[in-house]
C-alpha positions as CSV (number, residue, x, y, z in Angstrom):
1,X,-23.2,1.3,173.7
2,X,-25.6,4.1,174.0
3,X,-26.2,3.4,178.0
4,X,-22.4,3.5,178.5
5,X,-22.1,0.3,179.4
6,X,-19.5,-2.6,178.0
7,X,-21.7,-5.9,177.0
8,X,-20.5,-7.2,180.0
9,X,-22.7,-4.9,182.3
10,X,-19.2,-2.9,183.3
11,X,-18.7,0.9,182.3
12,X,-16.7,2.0,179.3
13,X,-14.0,3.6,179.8
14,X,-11.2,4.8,177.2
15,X,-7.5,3.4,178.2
16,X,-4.6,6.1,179.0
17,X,-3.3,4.3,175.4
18,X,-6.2,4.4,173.6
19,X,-6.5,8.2,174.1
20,X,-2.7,8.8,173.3
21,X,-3.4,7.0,170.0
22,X,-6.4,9.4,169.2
23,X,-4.8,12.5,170.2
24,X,-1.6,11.4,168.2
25,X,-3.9,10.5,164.8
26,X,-5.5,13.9,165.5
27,X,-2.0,15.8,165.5
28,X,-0.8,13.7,162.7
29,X,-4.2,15.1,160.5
30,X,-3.3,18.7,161.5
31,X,0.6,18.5,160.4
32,X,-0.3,16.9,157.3
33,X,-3.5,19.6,156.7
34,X,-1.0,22.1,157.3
35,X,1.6,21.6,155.1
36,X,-0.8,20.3,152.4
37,X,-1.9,24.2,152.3
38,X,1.9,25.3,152.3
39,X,2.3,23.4,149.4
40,X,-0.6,24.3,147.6
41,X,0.9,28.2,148.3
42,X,3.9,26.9,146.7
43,X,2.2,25.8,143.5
44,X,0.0,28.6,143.1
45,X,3.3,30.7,143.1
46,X,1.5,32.6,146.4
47,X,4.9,32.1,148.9
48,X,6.9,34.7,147.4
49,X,10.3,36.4,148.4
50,X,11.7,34.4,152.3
51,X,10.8,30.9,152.0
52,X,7.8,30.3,153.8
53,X,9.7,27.9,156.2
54,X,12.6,30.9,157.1
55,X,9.4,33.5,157.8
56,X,7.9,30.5,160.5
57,X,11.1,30.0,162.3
58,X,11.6,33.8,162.5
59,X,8.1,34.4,163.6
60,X,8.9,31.8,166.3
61,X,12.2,32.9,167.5
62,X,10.4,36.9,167.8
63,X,7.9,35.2,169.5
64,X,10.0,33.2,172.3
65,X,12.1,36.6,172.3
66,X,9.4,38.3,173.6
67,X,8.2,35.6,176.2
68,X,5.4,33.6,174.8
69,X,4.9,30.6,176.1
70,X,6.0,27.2,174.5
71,X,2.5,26.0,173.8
72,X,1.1,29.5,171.7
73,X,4.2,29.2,169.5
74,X,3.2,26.5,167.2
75,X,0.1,29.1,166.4
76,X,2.8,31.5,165.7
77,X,4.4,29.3,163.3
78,X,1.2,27.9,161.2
79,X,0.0,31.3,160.8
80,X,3.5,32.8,159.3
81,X,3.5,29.6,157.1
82,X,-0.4,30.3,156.1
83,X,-1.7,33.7,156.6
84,X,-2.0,33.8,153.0
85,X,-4.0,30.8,152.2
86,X,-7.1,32.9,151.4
87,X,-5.1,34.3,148.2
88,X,-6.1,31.5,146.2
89,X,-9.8,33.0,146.6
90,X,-8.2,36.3,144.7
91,X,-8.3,35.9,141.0
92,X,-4.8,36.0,139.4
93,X,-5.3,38.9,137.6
94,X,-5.7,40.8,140.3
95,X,-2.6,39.2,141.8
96,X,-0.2,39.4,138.8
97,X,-1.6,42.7,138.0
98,X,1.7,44.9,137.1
99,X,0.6,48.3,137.9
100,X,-1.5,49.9,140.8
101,X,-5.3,48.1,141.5
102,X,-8.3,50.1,140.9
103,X,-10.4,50.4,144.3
104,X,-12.6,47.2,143.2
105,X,-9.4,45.6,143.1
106,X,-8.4,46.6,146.7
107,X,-11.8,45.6,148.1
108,X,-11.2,42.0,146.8
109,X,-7.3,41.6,147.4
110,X,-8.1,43.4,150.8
111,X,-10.5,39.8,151.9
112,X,-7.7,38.1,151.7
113,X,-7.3,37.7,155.3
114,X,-11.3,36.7,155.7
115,X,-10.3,34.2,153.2
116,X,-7.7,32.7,155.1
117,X,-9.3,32.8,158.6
118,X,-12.3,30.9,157.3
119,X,-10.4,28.3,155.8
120,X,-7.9,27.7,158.5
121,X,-10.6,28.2,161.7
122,X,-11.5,25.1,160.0
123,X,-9.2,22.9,161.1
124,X,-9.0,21.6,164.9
125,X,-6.7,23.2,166.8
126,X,-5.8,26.3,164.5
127,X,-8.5,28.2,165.7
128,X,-6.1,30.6,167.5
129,X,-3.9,30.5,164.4
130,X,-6.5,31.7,162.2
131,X,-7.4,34.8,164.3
132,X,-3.7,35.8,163.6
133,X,-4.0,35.5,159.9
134,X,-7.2,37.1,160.0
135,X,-5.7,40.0,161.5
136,X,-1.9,40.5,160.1
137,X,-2.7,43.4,158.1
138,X,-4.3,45.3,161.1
139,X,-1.9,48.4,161.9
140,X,-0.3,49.4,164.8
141,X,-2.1,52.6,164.9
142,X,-5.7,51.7,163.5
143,X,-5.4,52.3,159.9
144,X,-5.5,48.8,159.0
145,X,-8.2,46.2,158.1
146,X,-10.6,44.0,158.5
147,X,-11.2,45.2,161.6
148,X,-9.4,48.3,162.3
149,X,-7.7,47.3,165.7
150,X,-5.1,49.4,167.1
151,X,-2.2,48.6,169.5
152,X,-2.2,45.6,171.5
153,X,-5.8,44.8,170.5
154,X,-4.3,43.5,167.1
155,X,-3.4,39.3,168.5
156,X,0.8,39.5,169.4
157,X,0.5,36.9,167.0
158,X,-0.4,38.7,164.1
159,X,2.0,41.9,164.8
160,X,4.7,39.2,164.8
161,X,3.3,38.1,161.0
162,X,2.6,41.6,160.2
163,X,5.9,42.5,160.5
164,X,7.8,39.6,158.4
165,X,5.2,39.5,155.9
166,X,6.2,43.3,155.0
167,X,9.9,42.7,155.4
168,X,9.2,39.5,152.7
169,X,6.9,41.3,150.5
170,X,9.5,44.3,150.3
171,X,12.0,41.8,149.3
172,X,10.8,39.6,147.3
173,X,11.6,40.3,143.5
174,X,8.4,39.5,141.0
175,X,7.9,39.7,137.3
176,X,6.3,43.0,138.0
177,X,8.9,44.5,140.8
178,X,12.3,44.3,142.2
179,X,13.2,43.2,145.6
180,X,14.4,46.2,147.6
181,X,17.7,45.4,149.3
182,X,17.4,43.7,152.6
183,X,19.4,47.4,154.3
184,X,16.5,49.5,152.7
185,X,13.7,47.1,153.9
186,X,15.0,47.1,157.9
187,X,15.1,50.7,157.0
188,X,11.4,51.1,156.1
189,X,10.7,49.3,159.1
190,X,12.0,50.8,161.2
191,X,10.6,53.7,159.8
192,X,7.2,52.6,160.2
193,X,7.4,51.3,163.7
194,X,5.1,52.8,166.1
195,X,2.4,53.8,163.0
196,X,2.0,50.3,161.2
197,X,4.2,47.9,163.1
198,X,4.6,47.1,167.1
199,X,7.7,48.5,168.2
200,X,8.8,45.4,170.1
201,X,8.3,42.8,167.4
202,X,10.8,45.1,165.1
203,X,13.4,45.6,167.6
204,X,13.1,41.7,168.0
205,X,13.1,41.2,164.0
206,X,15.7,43.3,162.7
207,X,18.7,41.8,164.4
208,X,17.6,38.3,163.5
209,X,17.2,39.5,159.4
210,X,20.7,41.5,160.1
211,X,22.4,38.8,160.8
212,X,20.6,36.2,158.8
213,X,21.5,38.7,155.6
214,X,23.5,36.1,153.2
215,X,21.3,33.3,153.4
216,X,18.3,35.4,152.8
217,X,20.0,36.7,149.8
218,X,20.5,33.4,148.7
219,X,16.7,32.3,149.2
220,X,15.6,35.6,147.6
221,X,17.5,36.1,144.8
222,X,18.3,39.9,145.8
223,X,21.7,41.2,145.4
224,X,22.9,44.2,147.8
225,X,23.1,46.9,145.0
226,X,20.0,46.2,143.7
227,X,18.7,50.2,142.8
228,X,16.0,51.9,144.3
């Protein structure tokens, strides 16, 4: 009732159970909203290369490696399963395109990441999780976009996604590309640590994909003497 009252005069008050229920129906929504996207990456062909589900449990594992606490992990997690939801607002010829994009092209493919914020900010509780794919193509040394952000400015969320979603994109083997062999990708990032990646969240990564090497072969479809 609008005066906060129960019809017997008495005040309204929500039971302990009552609010567990709620919170629970709430959580349930999100989980099944989250992996309703995942699968509609799936079936737009958009999770390429490390199955989406190996790049989340990485991205958590690098996260608890480095001390996050418990509770920003699941954020971790949605956004390595979803950074890339705002692809499906990229046409597929710009996508599939086999050879290099013309600068129009960039400017589109390059909103990606708006895309994907503005769907997922959406959703209640991902709010944090969409500020990490907003910003996983930001570079450790300012280079990147949308926003340019340098260093520890870029969420430790989205230099953890940044990271896998390089080492999957250099893996991954397309009509239009090879995969590069899982040695020559660690290689690259290493390479680029310090100018496009955070230093820690590599050291944390590369033993993980090291030793994690078979079954990602198997996922991928790459074979170790795959050419340069």
């Amino acid at each position: 009732m609008s005066d906060g009252l129960r019809g017997d005069g008495a005040p309204f008050s929500w039971g302990p159970l009552r609010v567990q229920e709620l919170e629970e129906r709430v959580r349930s929504t999100r989980e099944a909203t989250i992996c309703a996207l995942n699968q509609m990456l799936d079936l737009k062909d958009l999770n390429t290369g490390v199955h989406s589900t190996r790049l989340a449990e990485w991205a958590v594992r690098i996260g608890r490696d480095m001390g996050m606490a418990e509770s920003g992990l699941e954020d971790i997690e949605v956004a390595a399963l979803l950074h890339d939801a705002g692809k499906v607002g990229v046409p597929d010829a710009i996508l599939r395109k086999p050879g290099p994009l013309d600068p129009e092209e960039w400017r589109v493919m390059r909103m990606h990441p708006e895309f994907s914020w503005a769907v997922l900010r959406l959703i209640p509780g991902l709010e944090r999780a969409s500020l990490y794919a907003l910003h996983h193509h930001e570079k450790f040394d300012g280079s990147g976009y949308p926003s340019r952000l340098k260093g520890e400015e870029i969420p430790i969320g989205a230099r953890i996604v940044a990271v896998i979603d390089a080492f999957d994109a250099m893996v991954a083997s397309r009509p239009y590309k090879e995969g590069l062999p899982i040695e020559e990708a660690l290689r690259r990032l290493a390479l680029d640590s310090g100018r496009h990646f955070d230093p820690a969240v590599v050291r944390h990564f590369v033993p993980i994909a090291s030793a994690e090497m078979q079954s990602v072969f198997e996922a991928t479809g790459v074979s170790r003497t795959t050419e340069l």
